[in-house]
SEROTOR-203445 format. One record per residue (C-alpha): residue in three letters; x, y, z. Coordinates in Angstrom, 2 decimals. Example, Ala and Ser with C-alpha at 12.3 -4.5 7.8 and 13.67 -1.06 7.14 Angstrom:
residues 2
(rec "ala"; (12.30; -4.50; 7.80))
(rec "ser"; (13.67; -1.06; 7.14))
This chain:
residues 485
(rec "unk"; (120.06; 118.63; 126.93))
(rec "unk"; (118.77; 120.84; 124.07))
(rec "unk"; (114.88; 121.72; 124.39))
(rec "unk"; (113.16; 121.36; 120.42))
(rec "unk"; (110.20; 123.80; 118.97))
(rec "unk"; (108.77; 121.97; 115.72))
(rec "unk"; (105.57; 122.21; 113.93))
(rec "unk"; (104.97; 118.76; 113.65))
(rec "unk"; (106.50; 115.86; 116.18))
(rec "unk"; (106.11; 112.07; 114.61))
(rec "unk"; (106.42; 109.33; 117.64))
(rec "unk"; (107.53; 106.23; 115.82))
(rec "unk"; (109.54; 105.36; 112.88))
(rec "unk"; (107.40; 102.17; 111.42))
(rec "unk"; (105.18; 101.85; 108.70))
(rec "unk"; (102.60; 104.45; 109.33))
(rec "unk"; (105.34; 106.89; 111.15))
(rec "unk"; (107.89; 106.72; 107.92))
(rec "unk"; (104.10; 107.33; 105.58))
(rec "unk"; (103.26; 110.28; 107.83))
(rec "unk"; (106.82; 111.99; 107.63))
(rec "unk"; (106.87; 111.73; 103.66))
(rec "unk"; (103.83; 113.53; 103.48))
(rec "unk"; (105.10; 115.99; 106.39))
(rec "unk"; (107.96; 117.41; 105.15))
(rec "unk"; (106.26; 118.42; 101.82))
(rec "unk"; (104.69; 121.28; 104.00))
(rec "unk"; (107.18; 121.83; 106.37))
(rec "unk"; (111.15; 121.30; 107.86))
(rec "unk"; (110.02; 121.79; 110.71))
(rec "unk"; (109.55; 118.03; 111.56))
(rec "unk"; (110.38; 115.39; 114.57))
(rec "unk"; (110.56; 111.78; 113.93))
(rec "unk"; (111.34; 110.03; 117.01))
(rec "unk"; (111.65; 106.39; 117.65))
(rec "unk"; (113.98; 104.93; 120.54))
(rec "unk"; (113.56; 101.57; 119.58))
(rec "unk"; (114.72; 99.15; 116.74))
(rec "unk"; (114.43; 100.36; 113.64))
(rec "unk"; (112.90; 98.20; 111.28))
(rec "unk"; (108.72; 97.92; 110.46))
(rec "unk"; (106.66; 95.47; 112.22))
(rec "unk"; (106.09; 93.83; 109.07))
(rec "unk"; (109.85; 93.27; 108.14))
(rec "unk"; (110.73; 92.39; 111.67))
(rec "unk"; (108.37; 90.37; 112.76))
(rec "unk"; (105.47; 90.28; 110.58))
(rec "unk"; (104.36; 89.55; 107.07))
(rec "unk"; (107.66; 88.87; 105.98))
(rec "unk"; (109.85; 86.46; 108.46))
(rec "unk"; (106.43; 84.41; 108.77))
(rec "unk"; (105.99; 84.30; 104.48))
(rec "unk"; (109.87; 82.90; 104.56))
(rec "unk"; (108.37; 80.47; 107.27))
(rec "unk"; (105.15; 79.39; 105.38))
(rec "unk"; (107.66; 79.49; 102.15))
(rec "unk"; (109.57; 76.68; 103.29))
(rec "unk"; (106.20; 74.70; 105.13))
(rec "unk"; (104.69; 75.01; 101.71))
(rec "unk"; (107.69; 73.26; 99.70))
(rec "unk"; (108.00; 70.23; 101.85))
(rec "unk"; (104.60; 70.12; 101.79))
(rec "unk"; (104.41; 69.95; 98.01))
(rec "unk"; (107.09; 67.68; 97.91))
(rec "unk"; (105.06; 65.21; 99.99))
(rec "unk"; (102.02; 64.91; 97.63))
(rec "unk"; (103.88; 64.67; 94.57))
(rec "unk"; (102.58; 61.13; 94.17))
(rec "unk"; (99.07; 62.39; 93.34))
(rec "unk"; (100.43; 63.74; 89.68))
(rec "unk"; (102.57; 59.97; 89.78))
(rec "unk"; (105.78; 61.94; 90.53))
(rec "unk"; (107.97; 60.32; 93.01))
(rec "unk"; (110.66; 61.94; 95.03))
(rec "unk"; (110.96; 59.80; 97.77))
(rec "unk"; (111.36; 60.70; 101.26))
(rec "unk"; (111.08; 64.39; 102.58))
(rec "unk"; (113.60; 66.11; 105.04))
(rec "unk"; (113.46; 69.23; 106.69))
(rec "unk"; (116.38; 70.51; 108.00))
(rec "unk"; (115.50; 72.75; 110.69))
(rec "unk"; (118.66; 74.82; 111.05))
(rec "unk"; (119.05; 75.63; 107.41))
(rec "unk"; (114.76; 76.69; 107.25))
(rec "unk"; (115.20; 79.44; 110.27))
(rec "unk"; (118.62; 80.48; 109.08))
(rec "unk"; (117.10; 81.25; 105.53))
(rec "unk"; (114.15; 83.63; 107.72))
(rec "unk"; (116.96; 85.11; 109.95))
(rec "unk"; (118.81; 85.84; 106.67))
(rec "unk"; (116.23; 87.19; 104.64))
(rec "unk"; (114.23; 88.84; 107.16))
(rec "unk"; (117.74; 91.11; 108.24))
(rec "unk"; (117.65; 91.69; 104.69))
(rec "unk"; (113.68; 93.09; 104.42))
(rec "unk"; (114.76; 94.89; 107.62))
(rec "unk"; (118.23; 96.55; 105.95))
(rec "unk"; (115.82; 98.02; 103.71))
(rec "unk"; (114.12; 99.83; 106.35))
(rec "unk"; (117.11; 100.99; 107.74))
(rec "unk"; (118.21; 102.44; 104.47))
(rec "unk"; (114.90; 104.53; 104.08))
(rec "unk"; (114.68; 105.97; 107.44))
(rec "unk"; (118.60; 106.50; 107.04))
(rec "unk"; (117.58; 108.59; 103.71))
(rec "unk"; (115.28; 111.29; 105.72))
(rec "unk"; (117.85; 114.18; 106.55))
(rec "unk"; (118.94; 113.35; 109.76))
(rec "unk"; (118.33; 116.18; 111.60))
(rec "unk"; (115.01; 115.37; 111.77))
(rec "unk"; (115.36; 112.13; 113.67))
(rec "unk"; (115.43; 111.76; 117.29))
(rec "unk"; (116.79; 108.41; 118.46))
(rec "unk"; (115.31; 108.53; 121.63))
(rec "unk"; (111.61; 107.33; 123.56))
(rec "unk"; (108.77; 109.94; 124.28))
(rec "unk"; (106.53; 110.63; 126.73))
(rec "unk"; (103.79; 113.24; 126.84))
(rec "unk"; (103.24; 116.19; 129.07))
(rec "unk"; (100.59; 117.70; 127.52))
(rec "unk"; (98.99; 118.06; 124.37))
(rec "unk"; (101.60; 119.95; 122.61))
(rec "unk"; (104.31; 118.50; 125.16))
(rec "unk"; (106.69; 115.85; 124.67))
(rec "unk"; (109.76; 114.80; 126.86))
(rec "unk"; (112.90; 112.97; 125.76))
(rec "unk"; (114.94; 110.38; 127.60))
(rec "unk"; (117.59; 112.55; 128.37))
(rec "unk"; (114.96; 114.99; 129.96))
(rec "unk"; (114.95; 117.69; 127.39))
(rec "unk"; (111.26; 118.83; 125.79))
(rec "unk"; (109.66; 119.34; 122.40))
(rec "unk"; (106.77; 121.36; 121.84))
(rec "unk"; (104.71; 120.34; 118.56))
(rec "unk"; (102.00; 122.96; 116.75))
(rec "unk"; (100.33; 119.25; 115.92))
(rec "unk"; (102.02; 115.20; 116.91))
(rec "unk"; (101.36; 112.44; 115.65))
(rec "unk"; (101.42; 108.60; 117.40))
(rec "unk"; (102.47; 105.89; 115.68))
(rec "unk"; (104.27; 103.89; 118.17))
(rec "unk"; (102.72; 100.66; 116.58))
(rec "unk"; (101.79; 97.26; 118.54))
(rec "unk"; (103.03; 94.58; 120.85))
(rec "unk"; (101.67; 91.16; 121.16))
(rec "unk"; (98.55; 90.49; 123.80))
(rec "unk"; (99.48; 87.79; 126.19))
(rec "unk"; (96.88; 86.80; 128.55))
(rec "unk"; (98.04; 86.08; 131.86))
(rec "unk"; (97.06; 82.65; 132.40))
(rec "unk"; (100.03; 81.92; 129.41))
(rec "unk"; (102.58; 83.00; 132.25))
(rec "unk"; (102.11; 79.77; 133.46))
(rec "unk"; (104.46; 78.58; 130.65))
(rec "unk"; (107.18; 80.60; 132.37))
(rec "unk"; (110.52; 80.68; 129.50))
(rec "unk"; (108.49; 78.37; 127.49))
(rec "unk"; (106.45; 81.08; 126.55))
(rec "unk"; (107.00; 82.79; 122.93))
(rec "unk"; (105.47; 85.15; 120.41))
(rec "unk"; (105.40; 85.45; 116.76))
(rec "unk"; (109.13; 88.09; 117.85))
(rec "unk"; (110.62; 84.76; 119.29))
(rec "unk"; (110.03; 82.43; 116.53))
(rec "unk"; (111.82; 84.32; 113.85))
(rec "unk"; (114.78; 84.34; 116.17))
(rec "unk"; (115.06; 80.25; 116.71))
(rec "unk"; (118.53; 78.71; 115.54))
(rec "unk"; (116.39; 75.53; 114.70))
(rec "unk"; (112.34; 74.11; 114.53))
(rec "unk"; (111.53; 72.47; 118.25))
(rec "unk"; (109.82; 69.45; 118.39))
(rec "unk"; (106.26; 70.69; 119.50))
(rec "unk"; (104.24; 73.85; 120.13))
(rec "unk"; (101.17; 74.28; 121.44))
(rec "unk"; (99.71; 77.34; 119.70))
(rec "unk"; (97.22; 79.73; 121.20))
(rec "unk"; (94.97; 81.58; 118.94))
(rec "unk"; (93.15; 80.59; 115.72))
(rec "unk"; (93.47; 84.06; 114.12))
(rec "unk"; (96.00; 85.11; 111.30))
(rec "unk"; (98.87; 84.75; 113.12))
(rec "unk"; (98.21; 81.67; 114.93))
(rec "unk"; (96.83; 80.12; 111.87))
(rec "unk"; (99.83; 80.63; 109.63))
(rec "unk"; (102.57; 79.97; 112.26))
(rec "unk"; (100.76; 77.17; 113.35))
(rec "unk"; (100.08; 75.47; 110.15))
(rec "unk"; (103.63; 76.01; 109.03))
(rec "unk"; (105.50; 74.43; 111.73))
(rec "unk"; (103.12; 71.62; 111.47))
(rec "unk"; (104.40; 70.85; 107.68))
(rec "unk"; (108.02; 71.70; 108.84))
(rec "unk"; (107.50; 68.46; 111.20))
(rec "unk"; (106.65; 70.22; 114.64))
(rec "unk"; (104.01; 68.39; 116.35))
(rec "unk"; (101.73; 71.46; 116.74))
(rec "unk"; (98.37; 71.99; 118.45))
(rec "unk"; (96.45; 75.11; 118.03))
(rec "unk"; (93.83; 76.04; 120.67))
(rec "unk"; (91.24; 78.82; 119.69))
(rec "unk"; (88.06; 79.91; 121.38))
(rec "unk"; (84.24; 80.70; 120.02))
(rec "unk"; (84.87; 78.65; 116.87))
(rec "unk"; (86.04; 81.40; 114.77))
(rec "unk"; (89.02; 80.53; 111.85))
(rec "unk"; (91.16; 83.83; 110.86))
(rec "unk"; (88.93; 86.63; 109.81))
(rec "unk"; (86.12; 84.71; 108.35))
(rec "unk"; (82.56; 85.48; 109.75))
(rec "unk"; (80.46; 83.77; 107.31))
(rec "unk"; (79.20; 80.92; 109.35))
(rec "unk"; (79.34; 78.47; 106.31))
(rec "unk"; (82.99; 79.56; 105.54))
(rec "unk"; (83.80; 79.40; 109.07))
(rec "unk"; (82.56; 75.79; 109.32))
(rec "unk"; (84.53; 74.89; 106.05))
(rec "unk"; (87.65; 76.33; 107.54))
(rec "unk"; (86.92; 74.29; 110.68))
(rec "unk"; (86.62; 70.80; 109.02))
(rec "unk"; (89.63; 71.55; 106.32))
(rec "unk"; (92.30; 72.64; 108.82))
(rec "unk"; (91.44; 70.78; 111.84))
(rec "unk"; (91.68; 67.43; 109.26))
(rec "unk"; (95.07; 68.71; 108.48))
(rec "unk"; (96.64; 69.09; 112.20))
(rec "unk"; (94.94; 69.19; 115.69))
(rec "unk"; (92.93; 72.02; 116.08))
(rec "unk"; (90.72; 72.94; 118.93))
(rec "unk"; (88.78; 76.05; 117.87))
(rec "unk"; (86.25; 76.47; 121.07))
(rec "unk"; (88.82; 75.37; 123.84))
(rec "unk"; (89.06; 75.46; 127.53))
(rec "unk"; (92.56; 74.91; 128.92))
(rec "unk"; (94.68; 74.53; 131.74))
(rec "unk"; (98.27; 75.53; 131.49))
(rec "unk"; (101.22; 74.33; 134.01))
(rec "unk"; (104.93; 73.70; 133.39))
(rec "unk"; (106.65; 70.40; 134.20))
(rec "unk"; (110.38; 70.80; 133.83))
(rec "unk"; (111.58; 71.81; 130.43))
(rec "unk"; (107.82; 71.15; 129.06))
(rec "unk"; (104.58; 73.24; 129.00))
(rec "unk"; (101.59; 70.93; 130.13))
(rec "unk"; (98.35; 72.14; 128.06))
(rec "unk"; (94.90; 70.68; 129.63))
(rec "unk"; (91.98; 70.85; 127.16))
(rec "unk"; (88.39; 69.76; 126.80))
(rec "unk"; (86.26; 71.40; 123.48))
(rec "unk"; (83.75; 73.10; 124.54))
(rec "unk"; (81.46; 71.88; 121.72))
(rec "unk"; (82.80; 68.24; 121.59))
(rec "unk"; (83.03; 66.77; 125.24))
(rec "unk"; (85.00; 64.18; 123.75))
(rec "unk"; (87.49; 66.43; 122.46))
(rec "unk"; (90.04; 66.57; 125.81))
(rec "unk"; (93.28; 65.43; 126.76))
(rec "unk"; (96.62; 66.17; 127.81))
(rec "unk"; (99.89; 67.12; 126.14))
(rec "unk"; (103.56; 68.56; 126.63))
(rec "unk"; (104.98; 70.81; 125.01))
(rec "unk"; (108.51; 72.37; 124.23))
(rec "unk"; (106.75; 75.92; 123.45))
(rec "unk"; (103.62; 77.99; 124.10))
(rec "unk"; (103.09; 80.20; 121.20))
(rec "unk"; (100.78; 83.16; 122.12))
(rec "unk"; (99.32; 84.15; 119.13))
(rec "unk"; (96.29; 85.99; 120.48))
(rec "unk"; (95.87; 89.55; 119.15))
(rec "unk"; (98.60; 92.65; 119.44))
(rec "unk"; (98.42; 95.67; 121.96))
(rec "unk"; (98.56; 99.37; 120.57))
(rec "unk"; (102.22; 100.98; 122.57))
(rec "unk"; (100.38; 103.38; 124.25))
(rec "unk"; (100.88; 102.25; 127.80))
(rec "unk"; (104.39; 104.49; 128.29))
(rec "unk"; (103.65; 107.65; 126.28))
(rec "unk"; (102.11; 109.34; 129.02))
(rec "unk"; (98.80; 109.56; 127.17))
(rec "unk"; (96.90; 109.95; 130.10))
(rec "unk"; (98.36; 113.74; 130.50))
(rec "unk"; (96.85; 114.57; 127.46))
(rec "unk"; (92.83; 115.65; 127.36))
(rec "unk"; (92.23; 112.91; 124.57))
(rec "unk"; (89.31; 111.06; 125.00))
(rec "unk"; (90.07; 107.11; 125.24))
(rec "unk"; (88.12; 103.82; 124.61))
(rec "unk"; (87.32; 101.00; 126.83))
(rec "unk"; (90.83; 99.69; 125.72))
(rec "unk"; (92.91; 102.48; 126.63))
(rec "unk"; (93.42; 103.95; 122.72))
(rec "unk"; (92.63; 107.32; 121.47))
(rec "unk"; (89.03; 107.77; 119.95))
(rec "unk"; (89.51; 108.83; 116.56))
(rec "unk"; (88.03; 109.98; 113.31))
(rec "unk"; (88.40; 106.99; 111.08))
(rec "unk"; (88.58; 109.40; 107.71))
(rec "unk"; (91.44; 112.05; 109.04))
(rec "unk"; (93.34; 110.31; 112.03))
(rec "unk"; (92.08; 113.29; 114.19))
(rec "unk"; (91.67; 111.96; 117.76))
(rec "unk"; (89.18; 113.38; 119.67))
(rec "unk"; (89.32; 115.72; 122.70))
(rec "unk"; (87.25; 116.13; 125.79))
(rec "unk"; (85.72; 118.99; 125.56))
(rec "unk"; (84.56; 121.26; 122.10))
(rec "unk"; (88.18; 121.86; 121.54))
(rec "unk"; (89.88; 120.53; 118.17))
(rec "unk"; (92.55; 118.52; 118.72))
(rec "unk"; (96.10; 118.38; 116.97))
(rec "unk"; (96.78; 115.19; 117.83))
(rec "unk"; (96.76; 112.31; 115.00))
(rec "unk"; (96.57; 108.61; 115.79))
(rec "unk"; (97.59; 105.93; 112.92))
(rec "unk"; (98.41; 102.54; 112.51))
(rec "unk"; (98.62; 99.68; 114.63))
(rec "unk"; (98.16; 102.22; 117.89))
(rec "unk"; (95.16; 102.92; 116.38))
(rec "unk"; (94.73; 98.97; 116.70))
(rec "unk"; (91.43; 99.12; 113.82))
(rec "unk"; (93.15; 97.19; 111.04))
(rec "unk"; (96.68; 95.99; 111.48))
(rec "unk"; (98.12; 95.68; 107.81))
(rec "unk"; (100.58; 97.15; 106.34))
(rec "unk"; (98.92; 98.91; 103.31))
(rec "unk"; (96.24; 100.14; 106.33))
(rec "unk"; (99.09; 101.91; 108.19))
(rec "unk"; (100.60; 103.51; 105.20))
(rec "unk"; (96.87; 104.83; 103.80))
(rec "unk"; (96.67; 106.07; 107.41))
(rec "unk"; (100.03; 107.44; 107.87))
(rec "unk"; (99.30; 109.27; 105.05))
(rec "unk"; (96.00; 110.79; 105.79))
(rec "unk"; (97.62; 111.99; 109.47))
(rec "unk"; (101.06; 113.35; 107.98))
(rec "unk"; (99.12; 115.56; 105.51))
(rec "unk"; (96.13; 116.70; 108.19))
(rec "unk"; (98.97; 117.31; 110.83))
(rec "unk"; (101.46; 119.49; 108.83))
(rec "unk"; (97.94; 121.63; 107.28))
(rec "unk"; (96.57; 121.69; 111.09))
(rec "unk"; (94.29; 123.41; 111.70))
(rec "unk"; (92.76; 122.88; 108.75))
(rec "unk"; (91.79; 119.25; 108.46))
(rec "unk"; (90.56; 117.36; 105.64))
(rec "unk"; (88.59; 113.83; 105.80))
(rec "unk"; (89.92; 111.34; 103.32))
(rec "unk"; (87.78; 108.51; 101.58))
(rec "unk"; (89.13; 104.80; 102.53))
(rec "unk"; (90.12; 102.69; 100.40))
(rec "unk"; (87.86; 99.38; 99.73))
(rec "unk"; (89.14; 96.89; 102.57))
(rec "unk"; (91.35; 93.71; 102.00))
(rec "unk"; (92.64; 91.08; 103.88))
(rec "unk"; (94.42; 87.96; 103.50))
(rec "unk"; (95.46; 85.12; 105.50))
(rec "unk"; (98.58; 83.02; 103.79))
(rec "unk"; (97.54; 79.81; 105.15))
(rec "unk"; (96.29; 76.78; 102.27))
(rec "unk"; (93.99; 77.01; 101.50))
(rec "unk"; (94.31; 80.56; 101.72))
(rec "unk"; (91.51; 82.87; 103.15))
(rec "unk"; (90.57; 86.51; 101.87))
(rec "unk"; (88.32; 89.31; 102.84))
(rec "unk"; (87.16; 91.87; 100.37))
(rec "unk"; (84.87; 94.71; 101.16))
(rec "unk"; (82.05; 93.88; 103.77))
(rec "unk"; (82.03; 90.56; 105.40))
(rec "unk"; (78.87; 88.61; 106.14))
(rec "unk"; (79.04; 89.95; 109.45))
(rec "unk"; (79.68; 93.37; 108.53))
(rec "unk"; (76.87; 93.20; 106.71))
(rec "unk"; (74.11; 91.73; 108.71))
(rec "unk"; (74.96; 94.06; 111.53))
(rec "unk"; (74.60; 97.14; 109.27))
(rec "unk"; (71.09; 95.55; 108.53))
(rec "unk"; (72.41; 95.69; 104.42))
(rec "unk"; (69.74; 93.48; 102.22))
(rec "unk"; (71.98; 91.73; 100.71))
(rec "unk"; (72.41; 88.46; 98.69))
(rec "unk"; (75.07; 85.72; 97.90))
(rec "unk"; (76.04; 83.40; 95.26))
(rec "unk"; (79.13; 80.99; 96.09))
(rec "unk"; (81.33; 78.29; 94.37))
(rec "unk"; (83.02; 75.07; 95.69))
(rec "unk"; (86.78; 75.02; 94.78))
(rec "unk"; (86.47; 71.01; 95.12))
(rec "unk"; (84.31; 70.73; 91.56))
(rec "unk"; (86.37; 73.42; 89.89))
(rec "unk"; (88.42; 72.78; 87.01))
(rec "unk"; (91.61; 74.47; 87.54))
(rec "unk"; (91.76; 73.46; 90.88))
(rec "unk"; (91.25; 70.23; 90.52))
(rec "unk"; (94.45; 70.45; 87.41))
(rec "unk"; (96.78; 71.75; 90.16))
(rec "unk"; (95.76; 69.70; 93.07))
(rec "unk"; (94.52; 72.99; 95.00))
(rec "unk"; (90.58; 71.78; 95.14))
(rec "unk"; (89.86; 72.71; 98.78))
(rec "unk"; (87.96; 76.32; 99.42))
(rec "unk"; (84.65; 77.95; 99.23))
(rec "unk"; (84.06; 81.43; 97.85))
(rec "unk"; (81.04; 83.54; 98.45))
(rec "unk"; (80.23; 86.92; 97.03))
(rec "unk"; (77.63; 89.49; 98.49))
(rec "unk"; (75.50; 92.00; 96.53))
(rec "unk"; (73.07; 94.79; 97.18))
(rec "unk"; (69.74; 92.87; 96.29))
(rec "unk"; (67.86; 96.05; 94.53))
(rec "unk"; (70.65; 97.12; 92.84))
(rec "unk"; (72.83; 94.62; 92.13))
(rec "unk"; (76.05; 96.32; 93.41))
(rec "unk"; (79.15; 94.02; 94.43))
(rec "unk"; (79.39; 94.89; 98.80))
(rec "unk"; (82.14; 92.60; 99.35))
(rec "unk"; (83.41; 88.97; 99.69))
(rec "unk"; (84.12; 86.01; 101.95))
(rec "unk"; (87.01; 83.11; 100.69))
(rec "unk"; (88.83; 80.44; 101.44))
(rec "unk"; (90.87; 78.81; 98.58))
(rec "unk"; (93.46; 78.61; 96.25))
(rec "unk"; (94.62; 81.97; 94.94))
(rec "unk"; (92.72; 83.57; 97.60))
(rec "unk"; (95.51; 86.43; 97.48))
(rec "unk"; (95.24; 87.06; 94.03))
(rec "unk"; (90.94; 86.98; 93.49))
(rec "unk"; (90.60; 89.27; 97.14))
(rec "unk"; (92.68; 91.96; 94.84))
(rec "unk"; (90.53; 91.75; 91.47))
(rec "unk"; (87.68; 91.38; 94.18))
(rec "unk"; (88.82; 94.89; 96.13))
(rec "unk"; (89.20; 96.66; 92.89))
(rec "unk"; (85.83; 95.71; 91.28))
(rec "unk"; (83.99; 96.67; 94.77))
(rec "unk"; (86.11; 99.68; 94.73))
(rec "unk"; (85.31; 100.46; 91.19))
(rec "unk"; (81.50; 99.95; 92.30))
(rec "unk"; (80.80; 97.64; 89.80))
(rec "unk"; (77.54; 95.11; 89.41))
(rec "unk"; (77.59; 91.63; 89.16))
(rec "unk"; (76.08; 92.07; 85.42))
(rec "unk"; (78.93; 94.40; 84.58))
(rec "unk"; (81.53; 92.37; 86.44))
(rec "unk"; (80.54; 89.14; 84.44))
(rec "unk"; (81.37; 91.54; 81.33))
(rec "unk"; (84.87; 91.33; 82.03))
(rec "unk"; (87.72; 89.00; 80.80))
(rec "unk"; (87.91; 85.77; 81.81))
(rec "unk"; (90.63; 83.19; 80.89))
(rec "unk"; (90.55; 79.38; 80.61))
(rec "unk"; (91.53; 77.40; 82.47))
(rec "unk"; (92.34; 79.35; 85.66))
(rec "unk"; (91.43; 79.71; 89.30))
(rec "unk"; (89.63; 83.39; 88.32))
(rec "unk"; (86.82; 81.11; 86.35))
(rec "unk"; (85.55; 80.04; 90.18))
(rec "unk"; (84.86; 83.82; 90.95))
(rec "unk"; (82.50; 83.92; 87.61))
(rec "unk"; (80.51; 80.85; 89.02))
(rec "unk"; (79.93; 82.49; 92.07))
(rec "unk"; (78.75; 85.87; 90.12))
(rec "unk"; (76.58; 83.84; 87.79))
(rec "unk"; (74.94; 82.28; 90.74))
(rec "unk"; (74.67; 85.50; 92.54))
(rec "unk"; (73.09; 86.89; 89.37))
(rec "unk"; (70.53; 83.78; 89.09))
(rec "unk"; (70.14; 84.75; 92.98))
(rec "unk"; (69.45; 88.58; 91.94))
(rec "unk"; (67.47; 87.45; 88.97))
(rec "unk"; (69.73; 89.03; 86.80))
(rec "unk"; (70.18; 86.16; 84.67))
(rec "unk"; (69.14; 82.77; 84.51))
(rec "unk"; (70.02; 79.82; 86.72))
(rec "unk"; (73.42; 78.18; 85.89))
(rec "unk"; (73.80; 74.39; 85.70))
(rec "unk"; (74.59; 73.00; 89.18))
(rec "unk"; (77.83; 71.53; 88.06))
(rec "unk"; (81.16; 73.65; 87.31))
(rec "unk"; (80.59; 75.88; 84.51))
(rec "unk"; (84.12; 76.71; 83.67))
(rec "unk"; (84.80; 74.08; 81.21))
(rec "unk"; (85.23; 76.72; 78.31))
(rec "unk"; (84.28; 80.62; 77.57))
(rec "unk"; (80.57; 79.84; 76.21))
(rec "unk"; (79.51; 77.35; 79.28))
C-alpha cells in the first residue's frame, strides 16, 4: 500500500473528469485521476455514438423504403441484423480506442486505476486500502441508467441502452420504456431496422419538448409512425422466454392491450454514481435525490455550515444536463476552480442546446416554453410548419414545427422549441444568435440562402416580428420561394 498527498484528486476518468485534469495540471503536478472502471466516455461507450451508428443504419433502410415518392425504385429492403450491430460494435470500440489513447497520453503517474471512497472531505481511500489526502477533489464519477423496480419483473429480459450496443443481432420485438431522448431514438431505430417495437411513456411528454403545441405535434407524428403510448399505465410479468407488457392509455381508454416481448428496454432517465463514494462522510449538503448541491457557475458544492468547501461536482453526477459538451464546459470550470482553490471564480454558461436525433429531429435552444413561463418572462412566439416549406417539401423531409420566443419589449431572441428536418443544424445557428444576444430585426439581417431548410427559421422570425410589431404581417403561405418574398 503506498498512502498519496496531492493538491488536487479527480474521481473519474470520463468526459468531464479528462476536461477537469487538462485544466488541472496547468496549475499544478500535483494531480490524482482515478477511475477503477472501464475506460472509455459515456458518450463513446454507450451514448451518443453506438446509438448514432444505430439510428445511421435505421435511417438508410428507411430511406431506401420511400424511394418511390421521387419515382426511384429499388425494390425490396433487407436488413441484416448481424452485419447492422457488428458495424456499432466495430465502430463504437473504435470511438472508444480514442479515449483510451487520450487518457493513455496524461503522464501516467498521475492515474490511479483503482475505485474511491470518501472519508472525509479531504479523505479518499483506495481499493487496496491505502489513502489520499486532496487540498481540493473533484467528482466526476458520471451516471448509470434509472431502472424502476417494477421493470425487474422482466427478469434477464431486461436491458438498457449498455446492453443494446452489445447484441450480436436485432431481436424480434422490444417493448421500450420511456419517451425521452434515449427511448425515443433507440426506439424509433429498431422500429425501421424491422423490430416490432412499442414505446410506453408517461404524462404525455415527447423528448425534451415542453411547448404544448410541439409536444402534441411530436405525439401525432411519431405515434403514426410506430406504437407509441405516451401517458401509459402498465403491468409487467414474464412468461417463459417473453416479457408480457399490460397497458391501458391513460388519456384514451381505448388505447389497451396485451403484448410479448423478447426485450424490455428501460430507457427512463440515468442515476448520478454517487451511491459508493462514501459521500455521506463528507459535510456536503445533498438534494432530495441524494447529489451534491452545487453552484451552477463554479462546480463548488456546498457545505453545511459557513465553511467553503473544496469539493467540485461536474457532469453527469451533477445529473443537471447530461451532454457531452455540458460535461466538458463543466469539467472545465471545476478543474480550473479546484487547482486555484481557495480562490474560486464563477464562470458564465454557455447558451443551452439540445438535440434529439430522432426524424424528424427535435432541438432545444436557449429557454424552452416552459422555462420561460415559469420564470414569468413576457415573452412572444412566431412559428413555421415544415409541411408548407419549400425545401422540405424538395427533399421529402416536410414533417416538423419550429417556434421561436422573444422578449416582447425588446425584441431579444430567449430561445427556441423544434421539431424538424435539420433540427441539429438550425438549434446551432439558433444557440449562437441567442448567445450573441441578437434581435429578431437584426437576426432577419443576416444571410439567408435559397432554397434550404434555414429559410423556415426566417418565416418563423418574420412572424415573430409581425407578432412584436416589428414589421409587417407576412403572407400566410410559405414565404421562402426566393430572397425578396
Amino acid at each position: 500500500m503506498k498512502d498519496y498527498d496531492v493538491d488536487v484528486a479527480i474521481l473519474g476518468a470520463g468526459t468531464a473528469g479528462m476536461a477537469a485534469y487538462r485544466e488541472v495540471v496547468k496549475q499544478t503536478d500535483r494531480v490524482a485521476l482515478i477511475d477503477g472502471g472501464p475506460l472509455g466516455t459515456t458518450c463513446a461507450r454507450v451514448g451518443c455514438m453506438p446509438s448514432k451508428l444505430l439510428i445511421a443504419a435505421a435511417d438508410a433502410a428507411n430511406e431506401a423504403r420511400h424511394m418511390e415518392r421521387f419515382g426511384v425504385s429499388a425494390g425490396s429492403v433487407t436488413v441484416d441484423g448481424v452485419a447492422v450491430m457488428d458495424r456499432v460494435r466495430r465502430e463504437r470500440d473504435r470511438f472508444v480506442g480514442f479515449v483510451h489513447d487520450t487518457v493513455e497520453a496524461f503522464d501516467q503517474k498521475h492515474l490511479i486505476r483503482q475505485n474511491a471512497r470518501f472519508l472525509d472531505d479531504t479523505t479518499i481511500e483506495l481499493d487496496d486500502g491505502s489513502r489520499l489526502t486532496a487540498r481540493s477533489i473533484i467528482i466526476a464519477t458520471g451516471s448509470r441508467p434509472a431502472i424502476p423496480l417494477p421493470f425487474e419483473a422482466a427478469g434477464d429480459r431486461l436491458v438498457v441502452n449498455d446492453d443494446v450496443f452489445e447484441w450480436t443481432d436485432l431481436p424480434r420485438s422490444v417493448a421500450v420504456f420511456g419517451a425521452g431522448v434515449i427511448g425515443l431514438e433507440l426506439g424509433q431505430a429498431l422500429s425501421r431496422l424491422g423490430v416490432r417495437v412499442h414505446l410506453f411513456g408517461l404524462g404525455n411528454s415527447v423528448g425534451p419538448l415542453s411547448d404544448p403545441d410541439l409536444v402534441a405535434y411530436a405525439r401525432q407524428t411519431f405515434g403514426s409512425e410506430f406504437a407509441a403510448h405516451f401517458d401509459a399505465d402498465t403491468q409487467i410479468s414474464r412468461d417463459g422466454d417473453q416479457v408480457v407488457v399490460r397497458w391501458t392509455d391513460k388519456g384514451d381508454a381505448s388505447d389497451t392491450g396485451e403484448e410479448r416481448f423478447d426485450y424490455l428496454l428501460a430507457a427512463t432517465g440515468r442515476r448520478p454514481n454517487l451511491d459508493n463514494i462514501g459521500i455521506e462522510n463528507t459535510s456536503l449538503v445533498l438534494d432530495d435525490r441524494g447529489s451534491p448541491r452545487h453552484d451552477h457557475m463554479s462546480m463548488r458544492a456546498d457545505m453545511k455550515g459557513d465553511g467553503l468547501s473544496s469539493i467540485f461536482v461536474t457532469g453527469d453526477a451533477a445529473i443537471e444536463l447530461p451532454l457531452l459538451h455540458e460535461a466538458a464546459d463543466e469539467g472545465r470550470i471545476a478543474g480550473e476552480n479546484a487547482a486555484r482553490y481557495p480562490e474560486v471564480y464563477r464562470r458564465a454558461r454557455r447558451v443551452g442546446l439540445g438535440v434529439v436525433f430522432s426524424d424528424p429531429q427535435i432541438a432545444i435552444a436557449g429557454r424552452g416554453h416552459a422555462e420561460l413561463i415559469k420564470a414569468g418572462v413576457d415573452f412572444a412566439y412566431g412559428e413555421v410548419s415544415f409541411e408548407d416549406q419549400g425545401r422540405a417539401r424538395v427533399i421529402g423531409k416536410d414533417k416538423g414545427l419550429l417556434r421561436v420566443y422573444a422578449v416582447r419589449e425588446t425584441g431579444v431572441l430567449l430561445g427556441a422549441e423544434m421539431i424538424g428536418p435539420a433540427a441539429e443544424h438550425i438549434g446551432h445557428l439558433l444557440a449562437w444568435t441567442i448567445e450573441s444576444r441578437l434581435t429578431v430585426t437584426e437576426t432577419l439581417q443576416r444571410p439567408f440562402y435559397h432554397p434550404v431548410i434555414e429559410e423556415g427559421l426566417r418565416t418563423a422570425l418574420r412572424n415573430l416580428a409581425a407578432e412584436l410589431e416589428f414589421g409587417p404581417n407576412p403572407p400566410l403561405r410559405c414565404i421562402d420561394c426566393g430572397p425578396g418574398g
